[in-house]
Backbone as CSV, one residue per row, in Angstrom:
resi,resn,N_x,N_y,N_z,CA_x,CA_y,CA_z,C_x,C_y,C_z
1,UNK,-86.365,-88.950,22.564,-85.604,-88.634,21.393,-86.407,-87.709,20.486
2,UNK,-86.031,-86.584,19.809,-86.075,-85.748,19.283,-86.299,-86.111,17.581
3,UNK,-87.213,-85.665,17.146,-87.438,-86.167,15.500,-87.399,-84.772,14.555
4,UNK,-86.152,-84.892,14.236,-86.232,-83.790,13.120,-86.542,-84.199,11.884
5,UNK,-86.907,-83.517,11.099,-87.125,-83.453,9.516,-85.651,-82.709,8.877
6,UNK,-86.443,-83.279,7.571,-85.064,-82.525,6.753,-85.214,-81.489,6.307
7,UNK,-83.895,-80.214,6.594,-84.623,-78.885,6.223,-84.508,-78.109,7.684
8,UNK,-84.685,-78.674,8.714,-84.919,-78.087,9.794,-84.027,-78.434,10.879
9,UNK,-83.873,-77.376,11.572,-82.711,-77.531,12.532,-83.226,-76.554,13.976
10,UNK,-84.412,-76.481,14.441,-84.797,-75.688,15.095,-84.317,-74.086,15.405
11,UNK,-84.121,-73.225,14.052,-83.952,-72.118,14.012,-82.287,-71.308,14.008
12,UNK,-81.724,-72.478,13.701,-80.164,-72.306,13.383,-79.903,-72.257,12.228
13,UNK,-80.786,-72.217,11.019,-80.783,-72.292,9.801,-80.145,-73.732,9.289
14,UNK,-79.926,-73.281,7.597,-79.608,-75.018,7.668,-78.553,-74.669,6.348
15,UNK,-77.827,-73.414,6.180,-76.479,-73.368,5.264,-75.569,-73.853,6.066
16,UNK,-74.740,-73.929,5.064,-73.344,-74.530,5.162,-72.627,-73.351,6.039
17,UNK,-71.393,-73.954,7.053,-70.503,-72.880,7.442,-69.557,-72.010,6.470
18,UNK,-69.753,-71.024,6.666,-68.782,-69.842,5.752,-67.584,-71.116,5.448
19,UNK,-66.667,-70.929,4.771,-65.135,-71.596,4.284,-64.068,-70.927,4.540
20,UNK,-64.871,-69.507,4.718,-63.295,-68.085,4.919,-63.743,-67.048,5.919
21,UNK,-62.769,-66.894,6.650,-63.094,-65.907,7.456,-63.198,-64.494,7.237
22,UNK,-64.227,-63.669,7.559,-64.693,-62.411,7.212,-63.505,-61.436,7.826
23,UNK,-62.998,-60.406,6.658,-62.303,-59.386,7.314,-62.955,-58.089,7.073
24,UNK,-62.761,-57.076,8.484,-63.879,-55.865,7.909,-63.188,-55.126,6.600
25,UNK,-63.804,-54.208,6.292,-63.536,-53.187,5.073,-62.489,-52.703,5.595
26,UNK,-62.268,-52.512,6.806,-61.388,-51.367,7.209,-59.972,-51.701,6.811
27,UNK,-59.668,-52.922,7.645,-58.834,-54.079,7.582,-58.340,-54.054,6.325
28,UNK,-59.170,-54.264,5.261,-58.999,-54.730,4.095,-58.299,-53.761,3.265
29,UNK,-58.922,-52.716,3.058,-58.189,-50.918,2.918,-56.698,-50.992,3.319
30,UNK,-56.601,-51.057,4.768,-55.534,-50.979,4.813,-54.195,-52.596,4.496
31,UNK,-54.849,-53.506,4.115,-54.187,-54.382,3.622,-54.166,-54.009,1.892
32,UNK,-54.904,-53.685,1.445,-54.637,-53.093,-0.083,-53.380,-52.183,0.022
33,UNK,-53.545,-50.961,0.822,-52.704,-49.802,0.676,-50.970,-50.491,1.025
34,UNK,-51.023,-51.224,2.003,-49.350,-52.158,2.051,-49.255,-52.853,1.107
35,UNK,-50.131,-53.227,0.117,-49.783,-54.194,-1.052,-49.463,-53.406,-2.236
36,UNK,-50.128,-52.030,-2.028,-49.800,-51.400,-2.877,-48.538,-50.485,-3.003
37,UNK,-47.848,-50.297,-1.568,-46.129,-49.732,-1.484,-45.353,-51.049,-1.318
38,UNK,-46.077,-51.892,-1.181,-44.754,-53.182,-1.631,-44.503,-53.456,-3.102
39,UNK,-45.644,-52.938,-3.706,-45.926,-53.331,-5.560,-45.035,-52.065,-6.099
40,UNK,-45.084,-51.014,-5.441,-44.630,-50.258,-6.196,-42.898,-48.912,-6.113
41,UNK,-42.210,-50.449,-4.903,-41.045,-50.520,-4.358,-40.056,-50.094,-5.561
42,UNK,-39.376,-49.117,-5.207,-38.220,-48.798,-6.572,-38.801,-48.345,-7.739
43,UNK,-40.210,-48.023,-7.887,-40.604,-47.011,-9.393,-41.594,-46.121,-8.856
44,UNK,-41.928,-45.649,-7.491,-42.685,-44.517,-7.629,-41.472,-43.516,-7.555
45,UNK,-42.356,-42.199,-8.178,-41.505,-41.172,-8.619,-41.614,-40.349,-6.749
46,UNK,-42.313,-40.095,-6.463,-41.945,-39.736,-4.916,-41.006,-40.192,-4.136
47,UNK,-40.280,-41.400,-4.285,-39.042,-41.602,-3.179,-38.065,-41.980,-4.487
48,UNK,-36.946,-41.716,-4.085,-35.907,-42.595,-4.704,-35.352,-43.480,-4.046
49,UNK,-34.493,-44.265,-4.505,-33.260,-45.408,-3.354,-32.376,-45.390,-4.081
50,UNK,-31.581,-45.907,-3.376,-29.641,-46.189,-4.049,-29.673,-47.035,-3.504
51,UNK,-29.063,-48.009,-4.260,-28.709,-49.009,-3.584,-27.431,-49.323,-3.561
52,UNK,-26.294,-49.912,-2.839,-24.894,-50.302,-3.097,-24.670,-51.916,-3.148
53,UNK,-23.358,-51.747,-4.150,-22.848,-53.234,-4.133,-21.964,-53.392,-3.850
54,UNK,-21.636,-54.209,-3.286,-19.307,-54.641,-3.127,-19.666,-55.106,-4.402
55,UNK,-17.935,-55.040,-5.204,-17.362,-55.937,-5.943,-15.806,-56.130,-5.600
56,UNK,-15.416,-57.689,-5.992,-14.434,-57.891,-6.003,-13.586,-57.916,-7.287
57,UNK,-12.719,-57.491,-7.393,-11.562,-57.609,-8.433,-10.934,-58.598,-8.635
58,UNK,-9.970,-59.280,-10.001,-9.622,-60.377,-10.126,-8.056,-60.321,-8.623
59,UNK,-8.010,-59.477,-8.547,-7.246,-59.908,-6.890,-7.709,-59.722,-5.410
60,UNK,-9.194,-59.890,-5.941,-9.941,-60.498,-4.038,-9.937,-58.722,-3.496
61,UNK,-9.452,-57.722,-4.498,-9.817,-56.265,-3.496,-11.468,-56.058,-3.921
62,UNK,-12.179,-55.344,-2.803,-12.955,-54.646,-2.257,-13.466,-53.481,-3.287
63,UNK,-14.228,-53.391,-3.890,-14.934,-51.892,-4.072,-16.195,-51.910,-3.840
64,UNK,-16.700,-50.733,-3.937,-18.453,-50.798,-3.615,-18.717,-49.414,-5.021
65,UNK,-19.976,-49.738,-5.557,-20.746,-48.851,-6.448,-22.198,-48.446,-5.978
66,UNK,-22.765,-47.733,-6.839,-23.957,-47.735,-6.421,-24.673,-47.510,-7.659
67,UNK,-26.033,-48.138,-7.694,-26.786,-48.305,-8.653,-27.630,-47.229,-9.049
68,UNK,-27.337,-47.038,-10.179,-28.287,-45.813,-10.905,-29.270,-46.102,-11.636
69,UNK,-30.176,-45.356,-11.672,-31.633,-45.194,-12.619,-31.602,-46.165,-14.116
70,UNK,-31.971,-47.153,-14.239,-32.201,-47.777,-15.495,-32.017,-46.834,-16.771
71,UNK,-32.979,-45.747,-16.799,-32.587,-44.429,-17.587,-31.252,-44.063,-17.759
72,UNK,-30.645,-43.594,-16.691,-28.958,-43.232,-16.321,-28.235,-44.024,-16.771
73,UNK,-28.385,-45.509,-16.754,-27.698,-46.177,-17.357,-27.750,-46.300,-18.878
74,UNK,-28.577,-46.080,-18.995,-29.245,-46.900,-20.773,-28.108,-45.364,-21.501
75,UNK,-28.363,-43.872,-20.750,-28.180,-43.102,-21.330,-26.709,-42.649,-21.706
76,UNK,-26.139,-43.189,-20.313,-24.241,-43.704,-20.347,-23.793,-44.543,-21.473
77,UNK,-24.533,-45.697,-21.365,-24.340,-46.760,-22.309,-24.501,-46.213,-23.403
78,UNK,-25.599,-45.830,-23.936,-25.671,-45.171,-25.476,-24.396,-44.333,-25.902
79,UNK,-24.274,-42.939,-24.794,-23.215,-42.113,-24.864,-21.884,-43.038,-25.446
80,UNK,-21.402,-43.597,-24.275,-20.173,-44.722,-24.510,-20.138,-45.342,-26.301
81,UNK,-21.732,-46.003,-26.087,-21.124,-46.759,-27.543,-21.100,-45.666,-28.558
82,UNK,-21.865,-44.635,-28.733,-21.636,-43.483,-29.697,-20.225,-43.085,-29.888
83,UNK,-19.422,-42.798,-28.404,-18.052,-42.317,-28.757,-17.339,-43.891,-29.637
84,UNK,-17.521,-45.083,-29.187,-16.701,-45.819,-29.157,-17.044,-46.307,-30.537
85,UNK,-18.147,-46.312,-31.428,-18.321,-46.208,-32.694,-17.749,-45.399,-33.824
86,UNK,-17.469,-44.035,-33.383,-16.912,-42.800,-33.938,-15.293,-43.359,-33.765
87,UNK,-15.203,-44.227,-32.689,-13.601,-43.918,-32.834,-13.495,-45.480,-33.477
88,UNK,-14.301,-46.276,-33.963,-13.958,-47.266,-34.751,-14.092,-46.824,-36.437
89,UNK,-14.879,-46.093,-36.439,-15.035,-45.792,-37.717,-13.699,-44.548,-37.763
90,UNK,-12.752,-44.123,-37.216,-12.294,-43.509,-37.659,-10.698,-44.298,-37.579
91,UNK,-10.811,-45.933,-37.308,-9.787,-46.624,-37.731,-8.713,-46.767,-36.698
92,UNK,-9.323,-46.489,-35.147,-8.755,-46.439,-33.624,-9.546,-47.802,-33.378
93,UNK,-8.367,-48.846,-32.448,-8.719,-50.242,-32.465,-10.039,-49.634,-30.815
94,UNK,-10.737,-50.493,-30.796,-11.675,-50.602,-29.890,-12.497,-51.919,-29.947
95,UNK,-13.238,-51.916,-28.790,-14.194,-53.523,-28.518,-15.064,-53.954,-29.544
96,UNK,-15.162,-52.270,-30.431,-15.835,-52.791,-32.236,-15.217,-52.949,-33.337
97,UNK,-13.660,-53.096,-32.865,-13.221,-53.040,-33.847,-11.592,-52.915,-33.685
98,UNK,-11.401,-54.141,-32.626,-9.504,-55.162,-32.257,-9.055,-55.119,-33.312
99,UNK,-7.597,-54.773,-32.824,-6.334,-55.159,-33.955,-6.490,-56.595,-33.618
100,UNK,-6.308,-57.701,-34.156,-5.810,-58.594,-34.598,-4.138,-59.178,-34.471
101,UNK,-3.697,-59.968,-33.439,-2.987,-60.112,-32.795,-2.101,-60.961,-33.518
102,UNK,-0.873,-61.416,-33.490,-0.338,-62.687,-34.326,-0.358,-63.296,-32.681
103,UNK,-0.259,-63.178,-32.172,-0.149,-63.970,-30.863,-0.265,-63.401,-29.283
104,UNK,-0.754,-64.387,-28.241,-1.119,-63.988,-27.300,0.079,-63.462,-26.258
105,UNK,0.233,-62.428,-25.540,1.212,-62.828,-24.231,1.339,-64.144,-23.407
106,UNK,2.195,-64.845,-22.928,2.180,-65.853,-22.214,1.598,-65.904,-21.162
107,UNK,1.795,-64.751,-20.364,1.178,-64.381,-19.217,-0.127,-64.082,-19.052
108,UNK,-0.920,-63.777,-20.317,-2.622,-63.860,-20.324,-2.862,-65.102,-20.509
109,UNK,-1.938,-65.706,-21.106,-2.375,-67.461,-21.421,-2.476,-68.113,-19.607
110,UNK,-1.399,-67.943,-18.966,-1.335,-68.549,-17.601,-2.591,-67.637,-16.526
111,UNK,-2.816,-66.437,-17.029,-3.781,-66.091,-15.938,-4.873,-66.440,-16.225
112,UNK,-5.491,-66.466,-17.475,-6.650,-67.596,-18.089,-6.946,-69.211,-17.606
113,UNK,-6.002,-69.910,-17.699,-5.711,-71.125,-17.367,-5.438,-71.450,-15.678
114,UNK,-5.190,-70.031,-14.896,-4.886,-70.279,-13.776,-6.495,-70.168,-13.282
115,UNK,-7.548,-69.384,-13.819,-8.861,-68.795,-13.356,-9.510,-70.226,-13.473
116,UNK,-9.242,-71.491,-14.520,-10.081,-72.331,-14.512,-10.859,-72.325,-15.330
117,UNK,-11.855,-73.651,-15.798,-12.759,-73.063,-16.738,-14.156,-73.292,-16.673
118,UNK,-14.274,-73.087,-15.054,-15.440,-72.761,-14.837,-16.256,-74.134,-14.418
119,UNK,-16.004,-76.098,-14.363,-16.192,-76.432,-14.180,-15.541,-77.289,-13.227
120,UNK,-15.874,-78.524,-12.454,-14.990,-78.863,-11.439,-13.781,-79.799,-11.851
121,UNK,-12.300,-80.231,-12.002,-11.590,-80.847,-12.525,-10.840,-79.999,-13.919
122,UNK,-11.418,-78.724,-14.244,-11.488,-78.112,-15.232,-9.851,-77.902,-15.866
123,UNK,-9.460,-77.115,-14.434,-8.000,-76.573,-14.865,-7.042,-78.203,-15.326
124,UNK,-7.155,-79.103,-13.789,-6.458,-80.132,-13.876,-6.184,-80.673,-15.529
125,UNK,-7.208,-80.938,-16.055,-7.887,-81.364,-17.343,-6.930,-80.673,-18.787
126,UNK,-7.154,-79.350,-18.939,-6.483,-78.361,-19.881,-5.088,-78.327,-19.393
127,UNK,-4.540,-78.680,-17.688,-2.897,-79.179,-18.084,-2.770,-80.266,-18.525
128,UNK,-3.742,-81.268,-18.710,-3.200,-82.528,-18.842,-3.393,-82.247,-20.076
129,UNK,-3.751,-81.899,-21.293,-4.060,-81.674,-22.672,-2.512,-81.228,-22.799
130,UNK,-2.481,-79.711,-22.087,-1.268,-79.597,-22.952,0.286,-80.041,-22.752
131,UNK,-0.144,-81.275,-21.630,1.008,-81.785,-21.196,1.188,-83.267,-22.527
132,UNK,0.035,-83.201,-22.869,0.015,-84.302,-23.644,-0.237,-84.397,-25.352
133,UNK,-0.940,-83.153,-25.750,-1.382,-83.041,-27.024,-0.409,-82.182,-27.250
134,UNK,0.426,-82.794,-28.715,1.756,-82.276,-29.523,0.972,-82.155,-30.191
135,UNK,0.106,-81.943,-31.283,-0.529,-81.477,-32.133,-1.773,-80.279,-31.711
136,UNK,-1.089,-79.118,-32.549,-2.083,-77.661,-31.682,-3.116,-77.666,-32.100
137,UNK,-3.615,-78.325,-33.473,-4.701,-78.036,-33.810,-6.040,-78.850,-32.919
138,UNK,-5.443,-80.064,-32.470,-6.383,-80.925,-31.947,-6.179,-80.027,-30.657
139,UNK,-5.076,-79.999,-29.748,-4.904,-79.421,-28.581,-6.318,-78.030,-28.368
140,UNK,-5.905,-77.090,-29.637,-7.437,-76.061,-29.082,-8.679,-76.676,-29.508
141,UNK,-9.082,-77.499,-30.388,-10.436,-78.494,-30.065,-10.858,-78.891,-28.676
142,UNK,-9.554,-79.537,-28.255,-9.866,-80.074,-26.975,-10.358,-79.260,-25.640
143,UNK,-9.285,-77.932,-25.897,-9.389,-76.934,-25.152,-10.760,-76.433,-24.721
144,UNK,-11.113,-75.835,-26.182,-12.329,-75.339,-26.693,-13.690,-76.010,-26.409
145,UNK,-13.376,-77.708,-26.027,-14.750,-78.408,-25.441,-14.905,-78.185,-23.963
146,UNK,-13.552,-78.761,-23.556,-13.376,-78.419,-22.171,-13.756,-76.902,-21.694
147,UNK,-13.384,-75.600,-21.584,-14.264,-74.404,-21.836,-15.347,-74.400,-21.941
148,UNK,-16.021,-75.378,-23.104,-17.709,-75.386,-23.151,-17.908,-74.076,-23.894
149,UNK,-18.816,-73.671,-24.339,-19.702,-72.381,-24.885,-19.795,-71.462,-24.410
150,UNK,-18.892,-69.800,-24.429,-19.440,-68.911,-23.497,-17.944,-68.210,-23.299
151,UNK,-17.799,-67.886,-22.063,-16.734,-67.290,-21.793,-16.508,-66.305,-20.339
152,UNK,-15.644,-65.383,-20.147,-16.068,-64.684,-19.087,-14.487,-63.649,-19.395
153,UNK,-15.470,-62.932,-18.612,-14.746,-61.194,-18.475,-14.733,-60.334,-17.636
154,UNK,-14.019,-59.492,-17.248,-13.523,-58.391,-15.617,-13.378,-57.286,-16.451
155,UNK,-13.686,-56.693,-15.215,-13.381,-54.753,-15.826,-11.787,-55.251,-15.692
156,UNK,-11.620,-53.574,-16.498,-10.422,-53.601,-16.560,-10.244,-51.867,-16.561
157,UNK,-9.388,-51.576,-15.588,-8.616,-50.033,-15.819,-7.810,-50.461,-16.385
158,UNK,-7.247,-49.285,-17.217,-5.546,-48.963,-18.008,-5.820,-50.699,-18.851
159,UNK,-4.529,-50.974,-18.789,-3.657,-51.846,-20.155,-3.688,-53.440,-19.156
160,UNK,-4.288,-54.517,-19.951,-4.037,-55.714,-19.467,-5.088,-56.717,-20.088
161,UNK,-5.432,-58.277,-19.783,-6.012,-59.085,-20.199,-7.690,-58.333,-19.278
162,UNK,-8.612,-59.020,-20.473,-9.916,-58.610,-19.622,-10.802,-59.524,-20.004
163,UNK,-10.756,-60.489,-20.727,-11.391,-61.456,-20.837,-11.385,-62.744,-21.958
164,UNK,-12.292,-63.771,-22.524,-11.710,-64.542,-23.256,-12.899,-65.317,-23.538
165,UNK,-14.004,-66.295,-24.942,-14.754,-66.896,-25.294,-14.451,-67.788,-26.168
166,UNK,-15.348,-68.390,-26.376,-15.278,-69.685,-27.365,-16.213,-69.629,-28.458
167,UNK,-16.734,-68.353,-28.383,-17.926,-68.472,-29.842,-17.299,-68.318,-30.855
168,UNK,-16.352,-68.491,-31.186,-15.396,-68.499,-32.593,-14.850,-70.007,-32.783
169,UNK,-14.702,-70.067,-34.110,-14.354,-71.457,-34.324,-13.184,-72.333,-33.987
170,UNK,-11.884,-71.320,-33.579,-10.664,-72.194,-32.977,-10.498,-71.999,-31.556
171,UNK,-10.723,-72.585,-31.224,-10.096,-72.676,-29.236,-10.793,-71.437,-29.101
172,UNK,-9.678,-70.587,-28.099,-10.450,-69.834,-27.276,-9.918,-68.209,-28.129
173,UNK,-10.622,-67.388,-27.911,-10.444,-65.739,-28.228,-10.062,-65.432,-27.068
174,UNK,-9.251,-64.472,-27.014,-8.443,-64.252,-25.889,-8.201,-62.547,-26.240
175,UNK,-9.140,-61.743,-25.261,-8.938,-60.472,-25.777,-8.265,-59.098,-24.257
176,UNK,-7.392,-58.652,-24.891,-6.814,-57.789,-23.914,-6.574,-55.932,-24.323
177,UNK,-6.333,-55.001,-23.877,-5.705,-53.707,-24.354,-4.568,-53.244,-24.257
178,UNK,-3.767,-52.806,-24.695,-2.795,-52.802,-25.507,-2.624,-50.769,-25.390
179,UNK,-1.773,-50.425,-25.254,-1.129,-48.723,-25.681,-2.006,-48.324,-27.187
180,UNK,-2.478,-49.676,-28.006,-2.832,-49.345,-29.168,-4.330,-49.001,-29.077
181,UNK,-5.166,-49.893,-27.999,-6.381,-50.075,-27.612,-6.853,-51.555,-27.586
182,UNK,-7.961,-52.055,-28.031,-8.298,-53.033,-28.121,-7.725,-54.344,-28.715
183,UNK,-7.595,-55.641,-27.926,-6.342,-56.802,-29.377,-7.164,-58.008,-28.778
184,UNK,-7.125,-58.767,-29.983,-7.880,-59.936,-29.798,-7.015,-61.291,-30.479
185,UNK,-6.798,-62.573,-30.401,-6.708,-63.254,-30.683,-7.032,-64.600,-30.381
């Protein structure tokens, strides 16, 4: 039997095994340079991309768009609200500035109520309210909980309902366009 001391290992040294395995420089270079076109996917100025989306419409049709430059957009958007400011301030109803409705169409009321409100039992729920609550004022309270906070909205070409929220204090806002432009109630 063999008597070692401590310290000694007959010329195998006496550190610990590495913990990580060594990769050469070379290796490594080129693992930087792929980390660095994955990092910088969609903002170097040398390539561009487009990208496309389907969307569906509130009747299940098909379109596709394609996505433009954050810039392009911001610069549309500005454009847009500039015109659409000018034509509120000059007393043309718009999304800054709805006529004020005495009342809704019936038929935005049923396509609202037919969409649901977003939770499960939802619709069932808001017929049974108004199958049951004779008093309107409690009826849009009730409405208005059921809904919850928030709301939702669809493009819209030309003249029709386009969307509807609850951040106002009675039931629901219910806003559509009109030959006049913008109407809310």
């Amino acid at each position: 039997m063999e008597d070692k001391r401590a310290g000694e290992d007959a010329g195998r040294g006496s550190s610990a095994p590495p913990d990580r395995d060594e990769v050469s420089l070379e290796i490594q270079e080129e693992l930087n340079r792929e980390l660095d076109e994955i990092n910088s996917l969609g903002v170097s100025k040398e390539a561009e991309y487009t990208q496309a989306s389907f969307f569906f419409d509130q009747n299940g049709q098909a379109s596709f768009g394609v996505k433009q430059s954050e810039k392009t957009r911001h610069n549309e958007f500005m454009r847009q609200y500039e015109e659409d400011r000018k034509t509120a301030l000059a007393g043309k109803y718009n999304y800054l500035n709805p006529k004020k409705a005495e009342s809704v169409p019936s038929e935005y009321v049923k396509q609202i109520l037919m969409r649901g409100t977003g939770f499960v039992g939802g619709k069932g729920r808001v017929c049974e309210i108004y199958r049951t609550e004779i008093d309107a004022g409690t009826r849009a309270k009730r409405i208005k909980a059921e809904y919850g906070q928030g709301g939702a909205s669809w493009p819209l070409d030309g003249l029709g309902l386009h969307g509807y929220d609850t951040f106002h204090g009675s039931g629901l806002r219910i806003q559509w366009k009109d030959q006049d432009g913008e109407v809310e109630k």
